[in-house]
N, CA, C and O of each residue as an XYZ file, in Angstrom:
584
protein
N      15.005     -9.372    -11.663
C      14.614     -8.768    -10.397
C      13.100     -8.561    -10.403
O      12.721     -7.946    -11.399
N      12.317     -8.850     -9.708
C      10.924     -8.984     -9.285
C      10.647     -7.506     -9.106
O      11.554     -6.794     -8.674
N       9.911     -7.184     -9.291
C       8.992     -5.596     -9.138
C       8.220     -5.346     -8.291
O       7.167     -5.804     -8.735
N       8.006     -4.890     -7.284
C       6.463     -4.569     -6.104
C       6.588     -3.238     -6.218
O       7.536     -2.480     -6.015
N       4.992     -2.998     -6.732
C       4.396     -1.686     -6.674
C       3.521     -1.259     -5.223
O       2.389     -1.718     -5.372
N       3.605     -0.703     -4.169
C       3.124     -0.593     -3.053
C       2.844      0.788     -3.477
O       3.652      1.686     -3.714
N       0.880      0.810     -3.557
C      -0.055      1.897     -3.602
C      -0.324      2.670     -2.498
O      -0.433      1.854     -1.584
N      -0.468      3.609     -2.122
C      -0.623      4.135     -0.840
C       0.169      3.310      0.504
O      -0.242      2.686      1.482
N       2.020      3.819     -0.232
C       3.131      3.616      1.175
C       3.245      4.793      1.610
O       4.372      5.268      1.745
N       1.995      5.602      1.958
C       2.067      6.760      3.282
C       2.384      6.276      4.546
O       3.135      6.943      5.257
N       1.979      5.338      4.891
C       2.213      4.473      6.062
C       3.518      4.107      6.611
O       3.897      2.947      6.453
N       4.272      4.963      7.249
C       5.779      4.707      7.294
C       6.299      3.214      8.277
O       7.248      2.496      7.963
N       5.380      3.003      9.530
C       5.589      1.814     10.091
C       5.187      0.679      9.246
O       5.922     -0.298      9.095
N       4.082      0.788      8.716
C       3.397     -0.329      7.765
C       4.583     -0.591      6.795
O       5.173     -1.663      6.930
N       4.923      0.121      6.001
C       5.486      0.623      4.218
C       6.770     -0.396      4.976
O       6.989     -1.536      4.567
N       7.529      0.225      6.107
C       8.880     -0.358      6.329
C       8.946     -1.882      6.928
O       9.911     -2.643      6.856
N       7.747     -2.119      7.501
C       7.668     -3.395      8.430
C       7.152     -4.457      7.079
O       7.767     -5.519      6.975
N       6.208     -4.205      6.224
C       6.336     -4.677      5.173
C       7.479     -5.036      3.982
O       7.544     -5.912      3.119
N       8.226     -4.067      4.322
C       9.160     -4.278      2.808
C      10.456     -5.262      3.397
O      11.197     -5.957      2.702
N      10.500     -5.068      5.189
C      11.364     -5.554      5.447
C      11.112     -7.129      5.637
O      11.816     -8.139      5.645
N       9.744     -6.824      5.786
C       9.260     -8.790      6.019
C       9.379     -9.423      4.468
O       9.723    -10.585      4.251
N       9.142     -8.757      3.758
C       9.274     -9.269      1.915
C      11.240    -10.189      1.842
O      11.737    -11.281      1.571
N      11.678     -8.754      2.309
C      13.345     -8.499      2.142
C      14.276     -9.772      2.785
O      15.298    -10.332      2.388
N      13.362     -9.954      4.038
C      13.464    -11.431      4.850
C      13.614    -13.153      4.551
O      14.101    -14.199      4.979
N      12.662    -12.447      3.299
C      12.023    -14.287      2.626
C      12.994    -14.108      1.510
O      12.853    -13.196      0.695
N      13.905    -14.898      1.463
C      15.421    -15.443      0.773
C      15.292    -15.231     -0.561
O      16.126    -14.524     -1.127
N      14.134    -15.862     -1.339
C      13.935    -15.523     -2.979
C      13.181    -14.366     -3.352
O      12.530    -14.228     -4.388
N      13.376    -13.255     -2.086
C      12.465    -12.500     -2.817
C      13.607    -11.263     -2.392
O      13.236    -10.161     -2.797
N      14.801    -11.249     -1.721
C      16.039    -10.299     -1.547
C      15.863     -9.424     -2.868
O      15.521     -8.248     -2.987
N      16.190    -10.334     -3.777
C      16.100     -8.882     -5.063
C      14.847     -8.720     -5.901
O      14.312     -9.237     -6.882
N      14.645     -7.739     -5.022
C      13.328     -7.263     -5.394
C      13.520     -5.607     -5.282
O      13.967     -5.095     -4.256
N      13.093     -4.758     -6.564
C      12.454     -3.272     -6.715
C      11.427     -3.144     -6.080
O      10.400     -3.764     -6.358
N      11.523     -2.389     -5.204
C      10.052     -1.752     -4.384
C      10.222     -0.099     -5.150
O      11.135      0.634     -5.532
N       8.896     -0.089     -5.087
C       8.639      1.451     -5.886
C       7.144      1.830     -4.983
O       5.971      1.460     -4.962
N       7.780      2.525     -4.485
C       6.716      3.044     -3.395
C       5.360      4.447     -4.347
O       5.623      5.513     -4.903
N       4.470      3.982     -4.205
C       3.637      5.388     -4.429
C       2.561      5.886     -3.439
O       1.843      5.234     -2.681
N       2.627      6.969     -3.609
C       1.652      7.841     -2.372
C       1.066      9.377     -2.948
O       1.959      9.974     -3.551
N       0.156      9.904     -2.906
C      -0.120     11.210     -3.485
C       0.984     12.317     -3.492
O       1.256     13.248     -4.251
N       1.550     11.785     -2.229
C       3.003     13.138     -1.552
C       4.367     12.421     -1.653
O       4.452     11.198     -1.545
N       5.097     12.970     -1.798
C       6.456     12.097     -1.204
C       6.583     12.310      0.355
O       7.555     11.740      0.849
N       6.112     12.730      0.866
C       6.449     13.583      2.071
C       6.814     12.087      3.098
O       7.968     12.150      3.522
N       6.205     11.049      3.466
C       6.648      9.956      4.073
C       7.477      9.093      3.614
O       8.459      8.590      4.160
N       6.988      8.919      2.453
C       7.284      7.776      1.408
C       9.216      8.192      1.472
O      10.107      7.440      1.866
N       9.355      9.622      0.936
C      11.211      9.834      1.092
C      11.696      8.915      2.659
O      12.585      8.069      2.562
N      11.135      9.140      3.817
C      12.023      8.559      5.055
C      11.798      7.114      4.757
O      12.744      6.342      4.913
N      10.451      6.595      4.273
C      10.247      4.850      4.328
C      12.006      4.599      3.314
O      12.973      3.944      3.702
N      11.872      5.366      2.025
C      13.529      5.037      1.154
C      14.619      5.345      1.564
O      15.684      4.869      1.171
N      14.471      6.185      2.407
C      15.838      6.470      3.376
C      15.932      5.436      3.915
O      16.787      4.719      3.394
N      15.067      4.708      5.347
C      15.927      4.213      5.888
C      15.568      2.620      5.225
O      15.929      1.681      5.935
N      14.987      2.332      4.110
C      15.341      1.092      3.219
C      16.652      0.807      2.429
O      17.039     -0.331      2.164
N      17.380      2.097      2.034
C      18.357      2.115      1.299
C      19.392      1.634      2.869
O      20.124      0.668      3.088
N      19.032      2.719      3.631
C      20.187      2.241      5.067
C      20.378      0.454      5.018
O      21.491     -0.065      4.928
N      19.019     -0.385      5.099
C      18.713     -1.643      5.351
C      19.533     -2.082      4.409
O      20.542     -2.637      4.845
N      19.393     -1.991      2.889
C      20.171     -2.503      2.211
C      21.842     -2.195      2.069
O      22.726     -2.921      1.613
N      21.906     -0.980      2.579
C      23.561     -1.017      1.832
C      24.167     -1.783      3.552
O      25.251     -2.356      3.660
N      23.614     -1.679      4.198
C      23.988     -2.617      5.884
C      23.811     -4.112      5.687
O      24.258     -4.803      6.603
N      23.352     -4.624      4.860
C      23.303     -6.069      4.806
C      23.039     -6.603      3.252
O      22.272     -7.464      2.821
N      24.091     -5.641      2.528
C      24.535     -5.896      0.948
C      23.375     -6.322      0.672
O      23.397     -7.550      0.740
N      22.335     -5.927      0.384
C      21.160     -6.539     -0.125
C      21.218     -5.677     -1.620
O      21.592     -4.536     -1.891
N      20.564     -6.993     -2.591
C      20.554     -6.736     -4.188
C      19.163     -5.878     -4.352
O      18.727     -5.673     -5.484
N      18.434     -5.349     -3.117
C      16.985     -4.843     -3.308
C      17.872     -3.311     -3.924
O      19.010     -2.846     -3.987
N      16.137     -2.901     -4.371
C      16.083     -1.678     -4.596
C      14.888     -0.615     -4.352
O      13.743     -1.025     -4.164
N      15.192      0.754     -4.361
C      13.446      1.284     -3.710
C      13.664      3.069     -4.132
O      14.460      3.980     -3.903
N      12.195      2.786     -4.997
C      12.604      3.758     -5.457
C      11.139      5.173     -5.094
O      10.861      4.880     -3.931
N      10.397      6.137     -5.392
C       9.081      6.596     -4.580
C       8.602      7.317     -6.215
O       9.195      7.349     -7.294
N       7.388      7.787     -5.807
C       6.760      8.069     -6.836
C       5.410      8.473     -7.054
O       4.558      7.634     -6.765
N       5.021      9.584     -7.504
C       3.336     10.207     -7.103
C       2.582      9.436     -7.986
O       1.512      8.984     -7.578
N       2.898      9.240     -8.958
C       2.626      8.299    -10.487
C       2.023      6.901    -10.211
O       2.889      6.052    -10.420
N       1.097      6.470     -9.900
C       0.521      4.908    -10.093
C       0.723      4.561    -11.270
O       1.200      3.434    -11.141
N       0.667      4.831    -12.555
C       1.148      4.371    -13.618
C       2.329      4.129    -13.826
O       2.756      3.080    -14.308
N       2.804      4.827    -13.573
C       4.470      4.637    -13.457
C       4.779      3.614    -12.503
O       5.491      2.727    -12.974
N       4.415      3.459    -11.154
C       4.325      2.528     -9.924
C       4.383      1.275    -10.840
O       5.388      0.577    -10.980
N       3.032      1.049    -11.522
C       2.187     -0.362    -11.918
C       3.273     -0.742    -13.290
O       3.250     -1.902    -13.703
N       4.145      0.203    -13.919
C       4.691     -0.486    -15.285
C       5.405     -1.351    -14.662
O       6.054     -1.205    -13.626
N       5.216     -2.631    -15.583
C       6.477     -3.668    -15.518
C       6.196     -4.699    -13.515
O       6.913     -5.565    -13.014
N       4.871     -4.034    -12.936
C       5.284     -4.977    -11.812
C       4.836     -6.388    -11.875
O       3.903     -6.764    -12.584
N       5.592     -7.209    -11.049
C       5.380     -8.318    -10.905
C       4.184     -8.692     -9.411
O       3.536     -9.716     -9.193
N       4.252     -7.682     -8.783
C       2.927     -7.636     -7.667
C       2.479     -6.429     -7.594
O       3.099     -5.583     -8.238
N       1.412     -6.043     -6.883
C       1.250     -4.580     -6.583
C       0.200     -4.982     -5.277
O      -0.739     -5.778     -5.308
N       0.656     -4.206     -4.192
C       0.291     -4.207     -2.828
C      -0.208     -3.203     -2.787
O       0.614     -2.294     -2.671
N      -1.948     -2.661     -2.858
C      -2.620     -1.869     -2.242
C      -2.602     -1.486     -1.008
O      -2.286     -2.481     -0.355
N      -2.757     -0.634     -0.345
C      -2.697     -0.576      1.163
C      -3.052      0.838      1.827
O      -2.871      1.297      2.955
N      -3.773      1.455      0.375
C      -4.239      3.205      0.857
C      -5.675      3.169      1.796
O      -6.501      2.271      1.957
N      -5.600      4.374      2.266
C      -6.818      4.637      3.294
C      -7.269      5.619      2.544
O      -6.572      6.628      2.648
N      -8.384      5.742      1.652
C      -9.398      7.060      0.922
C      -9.933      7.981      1.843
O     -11.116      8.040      2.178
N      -9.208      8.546      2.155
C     -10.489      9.820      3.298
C      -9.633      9.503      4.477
O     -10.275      9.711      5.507
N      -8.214      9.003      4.754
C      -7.421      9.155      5.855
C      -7.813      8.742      7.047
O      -8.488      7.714      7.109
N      -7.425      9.556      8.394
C      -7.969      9.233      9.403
C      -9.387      9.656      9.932
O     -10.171      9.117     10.712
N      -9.424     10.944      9.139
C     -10.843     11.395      9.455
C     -12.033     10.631      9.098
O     -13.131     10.585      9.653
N     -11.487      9.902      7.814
C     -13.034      9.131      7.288
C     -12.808      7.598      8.080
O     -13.769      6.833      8.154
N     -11.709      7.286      8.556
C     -11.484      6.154      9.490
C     -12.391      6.739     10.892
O     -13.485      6.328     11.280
N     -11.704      7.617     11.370
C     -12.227      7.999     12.642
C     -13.990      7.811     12.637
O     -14.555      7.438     13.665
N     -14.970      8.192     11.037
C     -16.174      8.215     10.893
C     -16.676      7.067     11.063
O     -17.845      6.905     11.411
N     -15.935      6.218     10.860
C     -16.228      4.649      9.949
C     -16.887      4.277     11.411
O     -17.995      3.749     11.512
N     -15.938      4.673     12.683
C     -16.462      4.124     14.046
C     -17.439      4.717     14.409
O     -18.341      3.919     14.662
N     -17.859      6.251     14.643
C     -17.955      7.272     15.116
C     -19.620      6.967     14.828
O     -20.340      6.532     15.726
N     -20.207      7.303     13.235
C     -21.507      6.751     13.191
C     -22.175      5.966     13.488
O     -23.143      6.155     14.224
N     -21.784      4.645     12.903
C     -22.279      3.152     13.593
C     -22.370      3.787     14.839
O     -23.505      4.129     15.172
N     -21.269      4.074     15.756
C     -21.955      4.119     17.760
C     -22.714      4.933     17.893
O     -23.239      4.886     19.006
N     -23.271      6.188     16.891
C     -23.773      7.014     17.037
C     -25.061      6.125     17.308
O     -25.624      5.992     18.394
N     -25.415      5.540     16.088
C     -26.728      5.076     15.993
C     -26.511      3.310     17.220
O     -26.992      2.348     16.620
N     -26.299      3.166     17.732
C     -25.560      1.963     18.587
C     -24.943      0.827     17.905
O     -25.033     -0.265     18.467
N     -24.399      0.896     16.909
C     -23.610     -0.105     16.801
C     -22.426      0.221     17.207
O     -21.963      1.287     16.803
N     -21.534     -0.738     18.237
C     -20.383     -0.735     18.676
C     -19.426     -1.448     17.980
O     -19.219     -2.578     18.422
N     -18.664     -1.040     16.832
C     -17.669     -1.807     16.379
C     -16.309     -2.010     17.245
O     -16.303     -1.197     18.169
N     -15.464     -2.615     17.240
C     -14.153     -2.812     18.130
C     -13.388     -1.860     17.023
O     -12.462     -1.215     17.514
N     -13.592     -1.682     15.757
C     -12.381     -1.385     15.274
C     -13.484     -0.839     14.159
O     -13.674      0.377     14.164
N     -14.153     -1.565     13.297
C     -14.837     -0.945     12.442
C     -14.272     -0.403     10.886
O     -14.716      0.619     10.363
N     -13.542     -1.008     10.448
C     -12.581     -0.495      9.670
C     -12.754     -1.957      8.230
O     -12.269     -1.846      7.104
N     -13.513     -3.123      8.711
C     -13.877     -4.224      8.149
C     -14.686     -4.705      8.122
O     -15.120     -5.385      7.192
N     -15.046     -4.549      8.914
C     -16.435     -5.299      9.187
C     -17.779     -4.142      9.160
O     -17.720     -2.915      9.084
N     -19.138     -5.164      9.265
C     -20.140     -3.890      9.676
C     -20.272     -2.621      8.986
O     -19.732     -2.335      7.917
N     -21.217     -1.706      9.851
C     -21.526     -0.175      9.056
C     -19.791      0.350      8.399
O     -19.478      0.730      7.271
N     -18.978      0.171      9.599
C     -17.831      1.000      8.622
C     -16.893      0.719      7.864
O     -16.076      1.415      7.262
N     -17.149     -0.859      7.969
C     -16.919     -1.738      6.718
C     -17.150     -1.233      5.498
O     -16.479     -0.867      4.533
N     -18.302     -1.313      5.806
C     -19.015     -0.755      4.152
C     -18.965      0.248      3.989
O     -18.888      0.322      2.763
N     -18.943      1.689      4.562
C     -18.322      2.685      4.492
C     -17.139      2.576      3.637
O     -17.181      2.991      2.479
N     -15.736      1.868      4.297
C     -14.413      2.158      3.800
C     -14.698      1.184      2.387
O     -13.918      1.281      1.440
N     -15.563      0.494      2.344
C     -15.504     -0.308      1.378
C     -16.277      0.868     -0.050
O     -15.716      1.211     -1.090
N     -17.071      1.076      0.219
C     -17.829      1.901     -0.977
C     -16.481      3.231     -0.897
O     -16.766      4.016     -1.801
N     -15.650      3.547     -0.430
C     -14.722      4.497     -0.572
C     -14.004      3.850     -1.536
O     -13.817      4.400     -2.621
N     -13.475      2.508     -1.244
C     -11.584      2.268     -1.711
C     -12.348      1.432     -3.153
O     -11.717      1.385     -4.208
N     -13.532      0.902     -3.055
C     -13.635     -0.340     -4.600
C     -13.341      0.664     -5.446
O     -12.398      0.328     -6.162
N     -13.743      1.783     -5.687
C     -13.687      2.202     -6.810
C     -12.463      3.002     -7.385
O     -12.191      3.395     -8.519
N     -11.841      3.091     -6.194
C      -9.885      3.149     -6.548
C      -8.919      1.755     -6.709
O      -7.870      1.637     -7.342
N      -9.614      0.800     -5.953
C      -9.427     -0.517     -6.363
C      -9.453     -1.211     -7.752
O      -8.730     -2.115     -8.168
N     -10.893     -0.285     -8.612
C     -11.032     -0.776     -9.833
C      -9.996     -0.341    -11.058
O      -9.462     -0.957    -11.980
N      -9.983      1.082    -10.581
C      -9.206      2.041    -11.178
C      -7.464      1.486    -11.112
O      -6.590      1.808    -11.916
N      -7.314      0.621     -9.966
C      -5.592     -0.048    -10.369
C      -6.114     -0.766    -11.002
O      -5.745     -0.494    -12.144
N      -7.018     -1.853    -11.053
C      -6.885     -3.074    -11.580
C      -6.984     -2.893    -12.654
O      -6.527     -3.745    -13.416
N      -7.669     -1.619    -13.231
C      -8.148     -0.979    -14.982
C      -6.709     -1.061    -15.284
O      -6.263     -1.862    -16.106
N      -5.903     -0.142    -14.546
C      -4.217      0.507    -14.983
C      -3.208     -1.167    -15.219
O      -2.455     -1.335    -16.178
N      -3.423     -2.128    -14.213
C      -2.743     -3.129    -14.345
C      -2.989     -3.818    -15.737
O      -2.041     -4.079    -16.478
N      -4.152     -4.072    -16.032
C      -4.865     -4.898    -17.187
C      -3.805     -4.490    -18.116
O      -3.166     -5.412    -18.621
N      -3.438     -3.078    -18.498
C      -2.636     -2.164    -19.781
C      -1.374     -2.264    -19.120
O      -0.453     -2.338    -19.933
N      -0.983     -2.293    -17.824
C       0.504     -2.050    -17.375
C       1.429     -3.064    -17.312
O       2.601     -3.090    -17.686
N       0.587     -4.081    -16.668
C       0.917     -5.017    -15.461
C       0.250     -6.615    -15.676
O       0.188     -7.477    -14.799
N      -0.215     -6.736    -17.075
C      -1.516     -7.721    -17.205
C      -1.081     -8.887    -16.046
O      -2.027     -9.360    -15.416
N       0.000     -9.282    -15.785
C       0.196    -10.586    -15.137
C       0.655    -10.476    -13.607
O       1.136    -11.336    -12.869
N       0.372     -9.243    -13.398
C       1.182     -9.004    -11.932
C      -0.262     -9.506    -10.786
O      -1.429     -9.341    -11.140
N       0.034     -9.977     -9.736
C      -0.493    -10.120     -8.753
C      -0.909     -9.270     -8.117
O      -0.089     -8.437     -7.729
N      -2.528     -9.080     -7.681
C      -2.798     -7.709     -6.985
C      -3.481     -8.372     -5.181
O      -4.577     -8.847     -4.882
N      -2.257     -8.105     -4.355
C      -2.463     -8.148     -2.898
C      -3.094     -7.140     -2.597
O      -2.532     -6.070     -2.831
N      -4.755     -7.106     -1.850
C      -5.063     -6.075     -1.371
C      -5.174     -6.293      0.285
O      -5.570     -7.287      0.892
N      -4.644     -4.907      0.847
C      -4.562     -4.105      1.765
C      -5.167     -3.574      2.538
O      -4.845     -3.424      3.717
N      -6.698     -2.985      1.716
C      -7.303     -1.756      1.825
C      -8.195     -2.106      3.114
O      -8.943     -1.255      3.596
């Protein structure tokens, strides 16, 4: 059974629309998802209604949650980044400055001033999995998100 570690599944539409598009593609049905997030507080409903998905269409998946990135990263065969450092508020900034000073981003979250913003936020939690994978995970695939 294949392993996906999904780093920051606070994201309950994301976390579920993701696991279910994985769950979709035929060789990848049995697959452990192990969700981590600082809280359980979302992450419990994303496994609620994943467990619903599976025991409704006998699926061999499994999903399990977890505050632990180390624990997340043992043994995976991928690990899907996908956290926001500084939430919505430091999202909301990412736009907010740039227009201050006139740059108009559409979205700002990639590109441009607040590009680099979210970017000088997440590399260095970025580095910090890829440190944990090297010892956890040496061969797992790291999809980023961020």
């Amino acid at each position: 059974m294949r392993r996906v570690a999904i780093i920051g599944a606070g994201s309950v539409v994301f976390c579920k629309t993701l696991i279910l598009d994985i769950m979709a593609t035929e060789v990848l049905e049995e697959t452990e998802f192990v969700l981590m997030a600082p809280s359980t507080t979302k992450t419990t409903h994303v496994k609620s209604y994943i467990d619903r998905v599976i025991a409704q269409n006998n699926l061999k998946a499994r999903v399990s949650i977890t505050t632990d990135r180390r624990e997340a990263l043992a043994g995976a065969n991928y690990v899907i980044c996908s956290f926001q450092i500084g939430g919505l508020t430091a999202f909301e900034l990412d736009y907010k400055i740039p227009l201050k000073y006139g740059v108009d981003q559409c979205i700002g979250d990639t590109l441009g001033p607040g590009g680099v913003f979210r970017a000088l936020r997440s590399i260095p939690v970025i580095l910090d999995v890829a440190r944990d994978m090297e010892e956890l995970c040496p061969k797992a695939i790291l999809l980023n998100y961020v």
